[in-house]
MARBA-797337 format. One record per residue (C-alpha): x, y, z; residue in three letters. Coordinates in steps of 0.1 Angstrom, whole numbers, padded with zeros to 4 digits. Example, Ala and Ser with C-alpha at 12.3 -4.5 7.8 and 13.67 -1.06 7.14 Angstrom:
BEGIN
<node <0123 -0045 0078> ALA>
<node <0137 -0011 0071> SER>
***
This chain:
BEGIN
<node <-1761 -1701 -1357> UNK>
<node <-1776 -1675 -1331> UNK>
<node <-1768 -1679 -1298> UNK>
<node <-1787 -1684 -1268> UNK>
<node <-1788 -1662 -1244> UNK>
<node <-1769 -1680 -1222> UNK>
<node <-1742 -1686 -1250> UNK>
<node <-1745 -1649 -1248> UNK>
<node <-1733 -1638 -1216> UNK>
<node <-1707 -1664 -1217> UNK>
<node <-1692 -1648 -1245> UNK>
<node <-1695 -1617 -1234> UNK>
<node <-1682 -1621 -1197> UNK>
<node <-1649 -1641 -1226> UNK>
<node <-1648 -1611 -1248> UNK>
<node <-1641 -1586 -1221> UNK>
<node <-1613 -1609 -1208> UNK>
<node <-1596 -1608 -1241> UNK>
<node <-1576 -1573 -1239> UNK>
<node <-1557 -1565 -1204> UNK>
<node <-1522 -1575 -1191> UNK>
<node <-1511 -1607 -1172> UNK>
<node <-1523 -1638 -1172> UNK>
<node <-1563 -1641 -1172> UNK>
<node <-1581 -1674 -1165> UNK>
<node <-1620 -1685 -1168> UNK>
<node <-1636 -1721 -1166> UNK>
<node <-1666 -1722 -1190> UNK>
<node <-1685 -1752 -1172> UNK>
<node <-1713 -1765 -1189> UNK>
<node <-1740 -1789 -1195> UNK>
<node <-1723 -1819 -1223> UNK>
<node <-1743 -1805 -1258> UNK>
<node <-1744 -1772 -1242> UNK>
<node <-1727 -1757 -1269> UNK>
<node <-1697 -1748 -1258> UNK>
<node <-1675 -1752 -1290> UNK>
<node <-1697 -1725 -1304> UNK>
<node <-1688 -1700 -1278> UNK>
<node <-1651 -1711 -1286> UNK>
<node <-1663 -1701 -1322> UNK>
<node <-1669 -1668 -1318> UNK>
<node <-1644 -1657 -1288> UNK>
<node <-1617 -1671 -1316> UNK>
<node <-1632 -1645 -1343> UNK>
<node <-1632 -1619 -1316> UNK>
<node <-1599 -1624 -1314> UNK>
<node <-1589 -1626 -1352> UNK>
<node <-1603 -1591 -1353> UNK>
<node <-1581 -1584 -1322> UNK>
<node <-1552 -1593 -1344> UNK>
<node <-1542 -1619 -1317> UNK>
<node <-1528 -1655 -1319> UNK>
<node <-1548 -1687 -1307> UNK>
<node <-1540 -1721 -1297> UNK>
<node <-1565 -1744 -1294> UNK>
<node <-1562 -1780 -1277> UNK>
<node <-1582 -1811 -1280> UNK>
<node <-1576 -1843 -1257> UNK>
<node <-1578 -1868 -1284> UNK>
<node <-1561 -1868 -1317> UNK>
<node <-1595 -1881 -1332> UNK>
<node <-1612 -1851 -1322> UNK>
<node <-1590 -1830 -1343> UNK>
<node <-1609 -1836 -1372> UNK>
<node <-1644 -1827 -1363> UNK>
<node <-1630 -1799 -1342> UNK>
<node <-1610 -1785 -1372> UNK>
<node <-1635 -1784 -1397> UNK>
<node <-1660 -1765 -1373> UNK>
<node <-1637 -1739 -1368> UNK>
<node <-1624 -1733 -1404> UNK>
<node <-1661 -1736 -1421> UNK>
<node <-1669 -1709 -1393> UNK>
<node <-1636 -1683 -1391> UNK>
<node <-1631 -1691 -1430> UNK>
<node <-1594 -1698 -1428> UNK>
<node <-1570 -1725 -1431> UNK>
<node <-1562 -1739 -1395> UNK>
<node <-1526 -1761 -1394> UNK>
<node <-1531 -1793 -1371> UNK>
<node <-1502 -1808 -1346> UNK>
<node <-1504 -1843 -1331> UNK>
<node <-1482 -1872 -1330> UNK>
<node <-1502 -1890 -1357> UNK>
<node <-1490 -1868 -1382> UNK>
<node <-1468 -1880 -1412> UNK>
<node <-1429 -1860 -1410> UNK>
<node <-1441 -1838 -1442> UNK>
<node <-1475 -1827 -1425> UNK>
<node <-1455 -1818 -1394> UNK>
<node <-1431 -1801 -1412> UNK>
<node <-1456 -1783 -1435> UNK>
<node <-1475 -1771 -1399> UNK>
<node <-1439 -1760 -1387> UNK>
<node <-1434 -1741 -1415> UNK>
<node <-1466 -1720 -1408> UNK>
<node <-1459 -1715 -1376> UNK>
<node <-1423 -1704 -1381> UNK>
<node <-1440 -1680 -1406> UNK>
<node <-1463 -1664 -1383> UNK>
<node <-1436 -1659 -1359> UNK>
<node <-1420 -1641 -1386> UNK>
<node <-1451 -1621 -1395> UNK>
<node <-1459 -1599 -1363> UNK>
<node <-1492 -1582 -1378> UNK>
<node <-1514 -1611 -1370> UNK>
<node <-1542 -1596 -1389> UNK>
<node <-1518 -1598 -1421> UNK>
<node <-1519 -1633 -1417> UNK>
<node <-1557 -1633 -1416> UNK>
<node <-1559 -1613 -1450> UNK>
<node <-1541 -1628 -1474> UNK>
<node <-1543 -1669 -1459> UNK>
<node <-1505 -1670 -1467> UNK>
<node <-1505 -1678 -1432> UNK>
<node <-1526 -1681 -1399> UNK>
<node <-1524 -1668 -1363> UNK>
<node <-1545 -1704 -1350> UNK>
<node <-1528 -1731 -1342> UNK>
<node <-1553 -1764 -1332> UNK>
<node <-1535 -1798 -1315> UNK>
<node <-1533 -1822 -1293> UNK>
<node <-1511 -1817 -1259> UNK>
<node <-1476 -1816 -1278> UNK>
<node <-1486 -1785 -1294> UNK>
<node <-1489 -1765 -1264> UNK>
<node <-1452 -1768 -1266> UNK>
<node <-1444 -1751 -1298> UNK>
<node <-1432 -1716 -1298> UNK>
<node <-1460 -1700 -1307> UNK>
<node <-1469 -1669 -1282> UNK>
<node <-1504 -1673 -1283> UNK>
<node <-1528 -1648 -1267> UNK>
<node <-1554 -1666 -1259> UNK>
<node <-1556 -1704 -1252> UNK>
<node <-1585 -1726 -1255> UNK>
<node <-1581 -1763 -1236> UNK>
<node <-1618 -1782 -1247> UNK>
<node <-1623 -1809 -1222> UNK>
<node <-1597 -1799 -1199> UNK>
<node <-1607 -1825 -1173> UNK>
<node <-1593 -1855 -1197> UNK>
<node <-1565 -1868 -1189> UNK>
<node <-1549 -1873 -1221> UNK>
<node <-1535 -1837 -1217> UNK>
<node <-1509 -1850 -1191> UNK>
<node <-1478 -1863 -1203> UNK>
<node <-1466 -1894 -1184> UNK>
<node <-1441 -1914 -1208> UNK>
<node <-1415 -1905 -1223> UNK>
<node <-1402 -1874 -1210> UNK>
<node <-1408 -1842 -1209> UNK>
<node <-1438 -1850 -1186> UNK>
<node <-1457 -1816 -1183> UNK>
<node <-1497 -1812 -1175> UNK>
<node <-1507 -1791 -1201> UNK>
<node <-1531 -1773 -1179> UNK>
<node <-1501 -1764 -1159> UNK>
<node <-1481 -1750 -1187> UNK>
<node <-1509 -1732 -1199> UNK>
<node <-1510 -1709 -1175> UNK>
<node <-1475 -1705 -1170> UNK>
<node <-1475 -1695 -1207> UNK>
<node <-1501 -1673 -1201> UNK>
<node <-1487 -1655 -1173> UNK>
<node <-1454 -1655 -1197> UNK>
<node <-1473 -1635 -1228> UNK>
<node <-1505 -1618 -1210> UNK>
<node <-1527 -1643 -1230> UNK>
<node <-1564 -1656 -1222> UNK>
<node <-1572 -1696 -1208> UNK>
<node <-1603 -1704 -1211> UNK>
<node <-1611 -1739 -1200> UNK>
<node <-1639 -1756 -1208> UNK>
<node <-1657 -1791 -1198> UNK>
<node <-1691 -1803 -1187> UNK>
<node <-1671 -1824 -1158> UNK>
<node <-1638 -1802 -1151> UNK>
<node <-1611 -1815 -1128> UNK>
<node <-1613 -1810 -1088> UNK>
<node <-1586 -1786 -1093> UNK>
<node <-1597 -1759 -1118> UNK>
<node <-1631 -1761 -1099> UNK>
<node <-1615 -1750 -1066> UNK>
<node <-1600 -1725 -1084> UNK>
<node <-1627 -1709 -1098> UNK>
<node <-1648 -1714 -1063> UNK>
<node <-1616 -1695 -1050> UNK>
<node <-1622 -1669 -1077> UNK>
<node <-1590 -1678 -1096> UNK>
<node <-1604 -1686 -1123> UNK>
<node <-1638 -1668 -1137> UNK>
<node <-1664 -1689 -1136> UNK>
<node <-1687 -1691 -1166> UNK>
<node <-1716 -1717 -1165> UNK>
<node <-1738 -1731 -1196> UNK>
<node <-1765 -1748 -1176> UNK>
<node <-1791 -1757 -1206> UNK>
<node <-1788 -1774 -1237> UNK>
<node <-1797 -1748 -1268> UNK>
<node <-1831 -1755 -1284> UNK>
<node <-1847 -1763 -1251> UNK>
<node <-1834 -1802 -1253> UNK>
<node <-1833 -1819 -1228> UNK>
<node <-1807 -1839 -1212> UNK>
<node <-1810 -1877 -1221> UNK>
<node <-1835 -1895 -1194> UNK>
<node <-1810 -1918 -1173> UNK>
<node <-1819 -1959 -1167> UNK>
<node <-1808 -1978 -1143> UNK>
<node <-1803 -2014 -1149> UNK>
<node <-1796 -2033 -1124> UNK>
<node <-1780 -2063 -1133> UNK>
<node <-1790 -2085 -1103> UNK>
<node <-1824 -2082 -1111> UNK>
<node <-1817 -2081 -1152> UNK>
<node <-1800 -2115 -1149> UNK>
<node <-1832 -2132 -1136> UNK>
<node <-1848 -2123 -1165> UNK>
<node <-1830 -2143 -1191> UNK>
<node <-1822 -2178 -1191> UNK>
<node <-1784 -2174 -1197> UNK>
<node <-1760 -2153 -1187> UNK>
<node <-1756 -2122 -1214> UNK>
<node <-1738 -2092 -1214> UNK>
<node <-1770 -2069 -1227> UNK>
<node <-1801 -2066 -1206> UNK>
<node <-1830 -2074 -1214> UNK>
<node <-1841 -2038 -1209> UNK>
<node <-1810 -2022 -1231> UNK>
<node <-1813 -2049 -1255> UNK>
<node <-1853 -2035 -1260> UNK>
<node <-1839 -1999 -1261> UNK>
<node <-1816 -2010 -1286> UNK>
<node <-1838 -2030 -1307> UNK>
<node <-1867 -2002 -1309> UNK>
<node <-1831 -1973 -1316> UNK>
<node <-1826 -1989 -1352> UNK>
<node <-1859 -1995 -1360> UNK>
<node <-1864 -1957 -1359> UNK>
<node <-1835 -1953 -1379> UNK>
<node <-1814 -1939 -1351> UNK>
<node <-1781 -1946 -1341> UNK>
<node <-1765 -1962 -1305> UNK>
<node <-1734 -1960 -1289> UNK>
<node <-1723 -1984 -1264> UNK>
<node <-1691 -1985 -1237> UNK>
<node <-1679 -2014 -1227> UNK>
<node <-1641 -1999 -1215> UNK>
<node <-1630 -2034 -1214> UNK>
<node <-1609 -2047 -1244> UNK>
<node <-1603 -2080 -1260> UNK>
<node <-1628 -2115 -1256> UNK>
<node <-1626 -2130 -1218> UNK>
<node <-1605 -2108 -1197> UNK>
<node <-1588 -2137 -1171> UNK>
<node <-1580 -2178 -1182> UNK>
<node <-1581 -2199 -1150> UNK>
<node <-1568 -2235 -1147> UNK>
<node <-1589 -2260 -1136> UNK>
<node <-1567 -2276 -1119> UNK>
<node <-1550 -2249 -1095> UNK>
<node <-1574 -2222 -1099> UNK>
<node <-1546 -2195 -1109> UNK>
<node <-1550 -2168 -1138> UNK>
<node <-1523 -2168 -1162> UNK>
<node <-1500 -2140 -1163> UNK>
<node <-1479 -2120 -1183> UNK>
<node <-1441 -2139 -1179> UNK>
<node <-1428 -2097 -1180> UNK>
<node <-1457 -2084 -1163> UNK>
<node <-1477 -2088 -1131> UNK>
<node <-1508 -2086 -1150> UNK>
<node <-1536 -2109 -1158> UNK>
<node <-1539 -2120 -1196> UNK>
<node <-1565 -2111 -1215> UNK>
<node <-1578 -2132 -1246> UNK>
<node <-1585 -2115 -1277> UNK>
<node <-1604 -2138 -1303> UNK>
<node <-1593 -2113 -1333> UNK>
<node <-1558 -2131 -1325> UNK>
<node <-1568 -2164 -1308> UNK>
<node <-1541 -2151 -1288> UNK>
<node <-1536 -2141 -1251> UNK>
<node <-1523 -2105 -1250> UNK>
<node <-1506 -2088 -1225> UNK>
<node <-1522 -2046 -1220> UNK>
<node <-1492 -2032 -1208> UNK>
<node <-1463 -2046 -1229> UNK>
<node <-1484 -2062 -1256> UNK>
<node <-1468 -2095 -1258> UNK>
<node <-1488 -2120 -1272> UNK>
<node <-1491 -2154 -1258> UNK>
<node <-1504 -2191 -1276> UNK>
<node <-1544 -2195 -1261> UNK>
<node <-1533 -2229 -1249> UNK>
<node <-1505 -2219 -1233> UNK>
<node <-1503 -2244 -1199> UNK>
<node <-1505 -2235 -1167> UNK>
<node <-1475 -2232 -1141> UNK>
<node <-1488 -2260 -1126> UNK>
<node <-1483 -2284 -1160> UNK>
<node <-1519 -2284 -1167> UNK>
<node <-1537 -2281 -1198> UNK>
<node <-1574 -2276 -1192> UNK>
<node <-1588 -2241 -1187> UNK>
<node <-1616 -2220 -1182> UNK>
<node <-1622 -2182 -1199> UNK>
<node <-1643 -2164 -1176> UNK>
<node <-1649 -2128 -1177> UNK>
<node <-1660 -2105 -1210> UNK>
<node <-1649 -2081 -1236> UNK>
<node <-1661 -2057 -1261> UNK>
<node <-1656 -2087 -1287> UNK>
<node <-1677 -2108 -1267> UNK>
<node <-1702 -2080 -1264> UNK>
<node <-1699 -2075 -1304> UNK>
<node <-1706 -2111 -1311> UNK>
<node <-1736 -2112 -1289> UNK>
<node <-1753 -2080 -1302> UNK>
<node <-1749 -2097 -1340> UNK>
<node <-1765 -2127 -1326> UNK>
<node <-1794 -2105 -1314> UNK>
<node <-1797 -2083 -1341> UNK>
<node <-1783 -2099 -1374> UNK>
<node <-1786 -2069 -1390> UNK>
<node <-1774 -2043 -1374> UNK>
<node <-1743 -2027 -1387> UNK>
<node <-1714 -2022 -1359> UNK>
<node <-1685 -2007 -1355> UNK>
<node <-1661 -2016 -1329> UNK>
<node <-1634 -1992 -1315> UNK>
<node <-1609 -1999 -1296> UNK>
<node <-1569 -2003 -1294> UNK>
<node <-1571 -2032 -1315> UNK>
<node <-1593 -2016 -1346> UNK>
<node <-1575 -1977 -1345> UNK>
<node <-1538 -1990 -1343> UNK>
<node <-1530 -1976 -1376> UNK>
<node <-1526 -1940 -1381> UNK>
<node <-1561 -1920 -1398> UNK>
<node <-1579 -1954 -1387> UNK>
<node <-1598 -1938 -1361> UNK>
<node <-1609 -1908 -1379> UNK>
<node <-1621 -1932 -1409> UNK>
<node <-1644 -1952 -1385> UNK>
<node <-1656 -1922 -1371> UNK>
<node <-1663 -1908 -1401> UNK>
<node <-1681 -1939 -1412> UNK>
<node <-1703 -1936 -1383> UNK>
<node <-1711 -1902 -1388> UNK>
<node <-1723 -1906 -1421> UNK>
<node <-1744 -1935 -1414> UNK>
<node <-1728 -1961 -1428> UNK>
<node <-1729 -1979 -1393> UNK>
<node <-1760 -1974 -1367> UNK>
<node <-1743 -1989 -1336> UNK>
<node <-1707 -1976 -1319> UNK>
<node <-1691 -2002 -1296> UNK>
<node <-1663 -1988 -1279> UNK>
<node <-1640 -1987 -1251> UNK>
<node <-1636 -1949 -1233> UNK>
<node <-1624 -1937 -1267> UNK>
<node <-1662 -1933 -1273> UNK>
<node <-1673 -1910 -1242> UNK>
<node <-1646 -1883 -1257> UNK>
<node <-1664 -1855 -1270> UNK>
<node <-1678 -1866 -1299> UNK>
<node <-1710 -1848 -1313> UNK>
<node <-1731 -1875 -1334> UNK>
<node <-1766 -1861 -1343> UNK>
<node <-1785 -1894 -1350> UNK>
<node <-1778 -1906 -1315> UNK>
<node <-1808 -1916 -1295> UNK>
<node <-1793 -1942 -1272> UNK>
<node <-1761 -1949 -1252> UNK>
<node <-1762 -1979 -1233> UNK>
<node <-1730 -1986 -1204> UNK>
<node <-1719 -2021 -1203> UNK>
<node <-1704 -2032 -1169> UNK>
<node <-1704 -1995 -1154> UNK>
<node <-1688 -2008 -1123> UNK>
<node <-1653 -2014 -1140> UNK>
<node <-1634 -1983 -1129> UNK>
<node <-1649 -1977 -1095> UNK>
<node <-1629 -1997 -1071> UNK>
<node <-1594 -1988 -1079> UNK>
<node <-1566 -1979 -1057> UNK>
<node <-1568 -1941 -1071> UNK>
<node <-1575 -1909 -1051> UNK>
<node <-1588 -1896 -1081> UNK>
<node <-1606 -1929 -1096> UNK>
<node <-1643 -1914 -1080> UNK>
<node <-1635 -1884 -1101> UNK>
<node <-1626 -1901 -1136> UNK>
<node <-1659 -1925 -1126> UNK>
<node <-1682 -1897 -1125> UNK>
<node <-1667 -1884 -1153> UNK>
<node <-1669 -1907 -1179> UNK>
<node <-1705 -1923 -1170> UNK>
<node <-1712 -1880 -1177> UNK>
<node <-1694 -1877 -1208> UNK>
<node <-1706 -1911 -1225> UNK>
<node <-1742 -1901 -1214> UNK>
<node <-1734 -1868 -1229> UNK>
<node <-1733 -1882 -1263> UNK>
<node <-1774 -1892 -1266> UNK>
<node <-1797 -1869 -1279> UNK>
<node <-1780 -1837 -1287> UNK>
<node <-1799 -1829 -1313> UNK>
<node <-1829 -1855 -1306> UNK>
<node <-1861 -1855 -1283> UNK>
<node <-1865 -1885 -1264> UNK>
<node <-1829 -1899 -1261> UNK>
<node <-1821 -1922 -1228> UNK>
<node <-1787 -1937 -1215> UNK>
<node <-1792 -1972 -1197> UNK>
<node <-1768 -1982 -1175> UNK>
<node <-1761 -2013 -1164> UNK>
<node <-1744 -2018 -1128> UNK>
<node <-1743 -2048 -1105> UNK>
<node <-1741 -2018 -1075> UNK>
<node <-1771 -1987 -1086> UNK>
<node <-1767 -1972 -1049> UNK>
<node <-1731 -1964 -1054> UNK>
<node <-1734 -1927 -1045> UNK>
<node <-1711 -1915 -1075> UNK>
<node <-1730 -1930 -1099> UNK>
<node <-1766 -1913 -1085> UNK>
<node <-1745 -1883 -1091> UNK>
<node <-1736 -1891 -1128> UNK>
<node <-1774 -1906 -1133> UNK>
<node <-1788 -1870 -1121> UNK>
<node <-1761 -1853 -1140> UNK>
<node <-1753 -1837 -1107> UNK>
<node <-1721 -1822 -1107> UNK>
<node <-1721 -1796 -1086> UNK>
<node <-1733 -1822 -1056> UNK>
<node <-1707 -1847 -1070> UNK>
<node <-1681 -1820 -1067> UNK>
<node <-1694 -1808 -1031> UNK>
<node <-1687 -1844 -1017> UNK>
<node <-1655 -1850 -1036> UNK>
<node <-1638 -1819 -1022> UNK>
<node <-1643 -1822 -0990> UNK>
<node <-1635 -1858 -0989> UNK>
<node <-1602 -1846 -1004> UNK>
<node <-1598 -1819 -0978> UNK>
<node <-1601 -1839 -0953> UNK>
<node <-1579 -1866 -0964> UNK>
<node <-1550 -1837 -0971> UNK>
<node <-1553 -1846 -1009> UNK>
<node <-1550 -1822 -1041> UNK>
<node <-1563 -1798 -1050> UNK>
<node <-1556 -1792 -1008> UNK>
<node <-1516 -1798 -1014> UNK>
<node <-1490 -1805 -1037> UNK>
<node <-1488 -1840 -1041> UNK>
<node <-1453 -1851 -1062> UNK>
<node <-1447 -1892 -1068> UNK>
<node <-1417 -1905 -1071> UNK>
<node <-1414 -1934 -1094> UNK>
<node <-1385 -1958 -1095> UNK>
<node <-1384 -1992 -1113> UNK>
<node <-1353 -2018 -1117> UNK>
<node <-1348 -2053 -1131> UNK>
<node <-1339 -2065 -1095> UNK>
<node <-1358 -2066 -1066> UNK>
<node <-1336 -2060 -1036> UNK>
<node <-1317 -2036 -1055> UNK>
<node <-1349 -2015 -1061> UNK>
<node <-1362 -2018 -1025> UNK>
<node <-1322 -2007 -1009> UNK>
<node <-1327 -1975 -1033> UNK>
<node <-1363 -1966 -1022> UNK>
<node <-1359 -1974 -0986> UNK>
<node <-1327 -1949 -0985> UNK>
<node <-1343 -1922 -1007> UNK>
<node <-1374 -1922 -0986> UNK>
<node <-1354 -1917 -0952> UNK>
<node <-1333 -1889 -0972> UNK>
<node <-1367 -1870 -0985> UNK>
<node <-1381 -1841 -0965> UNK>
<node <-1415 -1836 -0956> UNK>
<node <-1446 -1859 -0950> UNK>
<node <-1431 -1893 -0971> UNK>
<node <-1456 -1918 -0979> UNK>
<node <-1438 -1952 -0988> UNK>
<node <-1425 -1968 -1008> UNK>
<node <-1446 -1988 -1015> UNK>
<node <-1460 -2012 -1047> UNK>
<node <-1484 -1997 -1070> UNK>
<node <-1512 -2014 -1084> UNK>
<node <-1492 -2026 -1115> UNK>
<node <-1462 -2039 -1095> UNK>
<node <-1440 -2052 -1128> UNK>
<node <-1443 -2040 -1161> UNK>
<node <-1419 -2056 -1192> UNK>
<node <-1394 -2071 -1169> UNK>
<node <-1391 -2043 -1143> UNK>
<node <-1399 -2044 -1107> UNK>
<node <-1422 -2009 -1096> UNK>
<node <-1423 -1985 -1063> UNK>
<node <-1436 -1956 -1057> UNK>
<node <-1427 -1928 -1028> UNK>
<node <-1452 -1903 -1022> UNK>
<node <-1449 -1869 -1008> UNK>
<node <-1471 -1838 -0998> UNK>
<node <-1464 -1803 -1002> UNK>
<node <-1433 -1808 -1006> UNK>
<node <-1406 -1789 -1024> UNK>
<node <-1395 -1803 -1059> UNK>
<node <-1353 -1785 -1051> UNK>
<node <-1353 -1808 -1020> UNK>
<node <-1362 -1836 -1038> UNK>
<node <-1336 -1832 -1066> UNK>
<node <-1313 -1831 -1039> UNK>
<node <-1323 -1858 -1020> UNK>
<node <-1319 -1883 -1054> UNK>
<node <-1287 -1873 -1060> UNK>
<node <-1274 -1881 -1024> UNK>
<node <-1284 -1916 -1030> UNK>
<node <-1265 -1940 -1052> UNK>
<node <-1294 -1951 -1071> UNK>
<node <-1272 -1973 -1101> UNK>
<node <-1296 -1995 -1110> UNK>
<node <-1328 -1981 -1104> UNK>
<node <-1345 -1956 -1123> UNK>
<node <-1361 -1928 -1107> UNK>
<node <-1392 -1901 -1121> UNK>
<node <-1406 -1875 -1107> UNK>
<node <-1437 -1870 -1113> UNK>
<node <-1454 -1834 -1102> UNK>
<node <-1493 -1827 -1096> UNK>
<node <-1498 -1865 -1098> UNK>
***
């Protein structure tokens, strides 16, 4: 495949990174089909030829697939995988290589005879593995999938990246079409090179963004449905060309809350302050966080027995797309259809090969795919997401209504994203509509500036949880008035229990992690346990 000229320069501004001492950084941003992966393509054979080592990260462990076989049809070479969804004798097998290649300090031997290879391709786990890579490739390294929260180690892989990087002289190169406040500022402070893909190849152009706004959609229609009129035209017209669709609801199960008639409240999780969700694939009510499950006539507190469901879910959103179009051919994916391991991959790779022309999935579906038959993405319900309690929540908005719209018309003419939103003003979302990042980022950062928040300071959260209440609030109330610096809290985060254990959080600003160790010891904290959590 030649490259554009803008692949070009990219690569060759990359190539003449490759060779020097220390740690060098760059952030390839570009356009979502920009063709970025291809740039990865041929920095890694630069490198081969280099005789250096290469790890290469991926958000997702369904990405690994279509990521792997790109690069091995291209470089010609076996490429090991690492993931948690691996089997004990894959893992091993992968170990084994990599243990091997350690062994085998002429990198370029490797390459020869296949025996074994200097590339090692995973998900975030595998930037821990002791490999002494040279250069490091992190695709979408604005998701955050690559940090880890639970169970310990918790690490951002970006983080570590560079710190093994600065450890072995190797090459980062970062790459997104929406990369994270932090490793923007970075490269506006000339930290980090910045590299910019700014046109899709071929001439395509990006996907022509609709607006639906729902409180003029809803007049049109004599009930209330979950498709537009206008995407439900778009979607209609899609499969009678013989394209394909994808569309985001990032809302699982049926109804998202029961009410009771009588009292008005939602029912709850018994272990969780959370709202129950019903999923009709169970005809159960099912708690998100600890995944109880919970009879769908379960009564109320108050004694009652009568109900309402009110809200919806991608099952309510595949039941009315079947009703509209008998014969379309969907596949849903979500928590509830990937659970087992190699189940996402198989749907995927159902889709791919057109056994399926419509994709109905939660955020899982926004993640970098690259589906060449796609001519529309429609966004259910675009507003979920924008209105939580999050410094960052504007940024992981913007960025997903980019990604998912990403995925229309890569390799397709006329492609269009509709997006349907009770709230089309909401500045963020003229950003994504425009695929304006550059004015997205201008605002974000200086909001963040202003308000004193990363990437402007070091922001650490400290994270304690206990089965009792008063015990929990004596700990954090003492640990807060031991910290040093400027101590926010504690206070309750927005999921204030979780499977029978009360939550606080303390916040602090550039403050320094020794002081804090010593702090938590000074406290008797029996009872409670505590987290730190770094570059929250």
């Amino acid at each position: 495949m030649q490259l554009t000229d803008e692949q070009q320069n990219a690569l060759e501004q990359l190539q003449s990174m490759l060779q020097g001492d220390g740690f060098r950084g760059a952030l390839l941003h570009g356009v979502t089909g920009s063709g970025k992966t291809q740039v990865y393509l041929e920095l890694s054979k630069k490198a081969l030829d280099l005789g250096m080592k290469i790890l290469i990260l991926v958000p997702e462990i369904n990405l690994t697939p279509q990521t792997r076989k790109r690069f091995e049809d291209f470089l010609k070479c076996e490429i090991p995988i690492l993931h948690s969804g691996l089997g004990a004798k894959e893992k091993r097998e992968t170990w084994k290589k990599l243990l091997d290649c350690n062994i085998c300090r002429d990198a370029m031997h490797c390459v020869s005879t296949y025996a074994v290879t200097p590339i090692l391709m995973g998900t975030r786990s595998a930037i821990l593995t002791p490999f002494e890579p040279q250069l490091i490739i992190i695709d979408e390294e604005h998701d955050s999938s690559y940090k880890q929260q639970d169970p310990a180690p918790r690490y951002n892989v970006r983080e570590m990246a560079f710190h093994i990087a600065h450890k072995y002289g190797a090459l980062v190169v970062l790459g997104s079409a929406t990369p994270s406040m932090e490793s923007y500022e970075n490269a506006k402070k000339e930290n980090l090179k910045l590299i910019e893909l700014k046109k899709r190849p071929g001439g395509l152009p990006l996907p022509k963004v609709i607006i639906a706004d729902m409180k003029e959609e809803r007049k049109k229609q004599d009930k209330d449905l979950m498709l537009s009129p206008t995407l439900r035209d778009a979607l209609a017209k899609t499969l009678l060309e013989g394209n394909q669709a994808i569309i985001l609801l990032n809302r699982r199960g049926y109804s998202t809350t029961r009410i009771c008639e009588e009292c008005g409240n939602t029912l709850q999780c018994t272990d969780c302050n959370v709202v129950l969700v019903y999923h009709k694939q169970y005809n159960k009510l099912m708690c998100h966080y600890c995944g109880k499950l919970f009879p769908s006539d379960t009564h109320c507190q108050c004694g009652s027995d009568k109900f309402v469901f009110l809200g919806s879910g991608i099952e309510k959103a595949e039941e009315e797309i079947m009703e509209w179009l008998p014969s379309a051919k969907i596949l849903r994916l979500d928590a509830d259809t990937t659970s087992g391991i190699g189940a996402t991959e198989k749907l995927l790779q159902k889709f791919r090969s057109k056994e399926c022309n419509i994709l109905l999935g939660t955020q899982m579906v926004a993640k970098g795919h690259d589906f060449p038959d796609v001519s529309l993405v429609g966004v259910l319900c675009a507003d979920i997401g924008s209105a939580i309690p999050d410094f960052r929540a504007g940024e992981r908005y913007f960025q997903l209504l980019t990604q998912v719209a990403g995925r229309a018309g890569r390799f397709l003419e006329n492609s269009q994203v509709i997006i349907q939103t009770f709230c089309p003003e909401n500045p963020i979302m003229q950003f994504a509509i425009k695929h304006d990042y550059l004015g997205f980022s201008k605002c974000e950062l200086a909001e963040r500036q202003e308000a004193f928040y990363p990437p402007f300071c070091k922001m650490i959260q400290i994270r304690l949880q206990g089965k009792s209440k008063a015990r929990l609030d004596l700990v954090a109330k003492r640990l807060a008035e031991s910290l040093p610096g400027k101590v926010l809290g504690p206070a309750e985060p927005f999921i204030s229990k979780a499977q029978k254990l009360h939550r606080l959080v303390i916040t602090l600003k550039a403050a320094n992690p020794a002081n804090i160790k010593k702090a938590i010891d000074s406290v008797d904290s029996k009872g409670v346990e505590i987290r730190i959590d770094r570059d929250c």
